[in-house]
C-alpha positions in Angstrom: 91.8 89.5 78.6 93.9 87.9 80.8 93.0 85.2 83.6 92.9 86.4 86.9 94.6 84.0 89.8 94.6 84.8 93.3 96.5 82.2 95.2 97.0 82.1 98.9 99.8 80.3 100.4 102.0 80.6 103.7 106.0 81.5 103.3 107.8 80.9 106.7 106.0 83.2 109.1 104.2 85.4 106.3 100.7 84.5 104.6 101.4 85.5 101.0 98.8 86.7 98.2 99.9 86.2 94.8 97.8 87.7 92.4 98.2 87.7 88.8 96.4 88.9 85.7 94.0 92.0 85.6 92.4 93.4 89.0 89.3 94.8 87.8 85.8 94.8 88.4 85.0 91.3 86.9 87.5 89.7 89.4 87.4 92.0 92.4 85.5 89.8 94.4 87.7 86.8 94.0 90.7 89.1 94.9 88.6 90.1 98.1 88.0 86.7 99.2 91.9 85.7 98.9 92.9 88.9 100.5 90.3 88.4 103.1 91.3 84.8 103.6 95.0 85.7 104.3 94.0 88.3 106.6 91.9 85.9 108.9 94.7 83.3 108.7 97.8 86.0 108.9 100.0 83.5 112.2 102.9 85.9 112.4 100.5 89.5 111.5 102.7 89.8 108.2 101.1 89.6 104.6 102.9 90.0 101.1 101.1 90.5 98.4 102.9 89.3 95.4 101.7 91.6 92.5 104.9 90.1 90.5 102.2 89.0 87.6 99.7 91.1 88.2 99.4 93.5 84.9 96.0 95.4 85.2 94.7 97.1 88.2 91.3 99.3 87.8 89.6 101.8 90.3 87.5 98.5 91.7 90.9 96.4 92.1 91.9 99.5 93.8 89.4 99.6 96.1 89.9 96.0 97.2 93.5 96.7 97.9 92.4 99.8 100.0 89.8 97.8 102.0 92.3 95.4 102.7 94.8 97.9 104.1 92.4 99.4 106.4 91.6 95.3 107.6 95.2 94.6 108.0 95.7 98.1 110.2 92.6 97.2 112.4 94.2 93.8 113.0 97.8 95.2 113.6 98.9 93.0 110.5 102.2 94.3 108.3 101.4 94.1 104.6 104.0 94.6 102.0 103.9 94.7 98.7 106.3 93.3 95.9 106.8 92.6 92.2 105.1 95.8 91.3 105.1 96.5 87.7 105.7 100.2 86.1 102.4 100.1 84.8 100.9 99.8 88.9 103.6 101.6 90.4 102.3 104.7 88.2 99.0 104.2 89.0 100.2 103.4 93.1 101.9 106.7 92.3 99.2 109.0 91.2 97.1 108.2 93.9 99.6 108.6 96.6 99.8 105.3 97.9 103.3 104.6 98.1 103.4 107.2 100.9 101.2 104.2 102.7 102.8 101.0 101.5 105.7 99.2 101.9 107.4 97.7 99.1 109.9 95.3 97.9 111.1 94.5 94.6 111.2 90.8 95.0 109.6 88.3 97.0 112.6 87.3 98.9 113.4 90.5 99.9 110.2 91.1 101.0 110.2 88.1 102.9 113.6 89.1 104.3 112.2 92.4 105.9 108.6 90.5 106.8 110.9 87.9 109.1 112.9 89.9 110.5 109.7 92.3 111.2 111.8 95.5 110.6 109.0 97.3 109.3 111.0 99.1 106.9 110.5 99.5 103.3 113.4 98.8 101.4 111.7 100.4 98.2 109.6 103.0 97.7 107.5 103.0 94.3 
């Protein structure tokens, strides 16, 4: 199994969640806490999560990322989502989620949109 990271740094205007590794129920919590921590600290209401590295994503990493959605609504906070891999666009996909989140396919891009605070998604999964 791979190691799970969740790291939580600030881009320009844009609190940014990289998460790498495999999202499951072993590391759901520390994925919570970063996600939760970037929400609280968000200065400009924008988030990216960076899911560049992330390979694995189960039904509890799922719910984390849902949970976090509904946080970032409440608190009028843009999230966008980049770096998805096939493997969690598919699964982003069968649940209907890309109907809900915005997406870039790199973390400049994402930033690009974030900054300028179009609101646009320049890529749907």
């Amino acid at each position: 199994m791979e190691r799970f990271t969740a790291e939580v740094n600030q881009v320009e205007n844009v609190v940014m969640v990289r998460l790498s590794g495999e999202l499951d129920a072993n590391t759901a919590v520390s994925a919570d806490d970063a996600l939760q921590e970037a929400i609280a600290t968000a200065p400009s209401k924008a988030l990216l999560i960076d899911c560049t590295d992330l390979h694995y994503i189960s039904s509890a990493g799922l719910g984390v990322i849902l949970s976090s959605l509904h946080a970032c609504k409440q608190n009028n906070i843009q999230v966008m989502f980049c770096g998805l891999q096939p493997k969690i666009i598919n699964v982003f996909s069968i649940l209907g989620l890309q109907k809900i989140i915005d997406t870039a396919p790199t973390e400049a891009d994402a930033l690009k949109l974030l900054n300028n605070d179009s609101g646009t998604s320049i890529d749907k999964p």
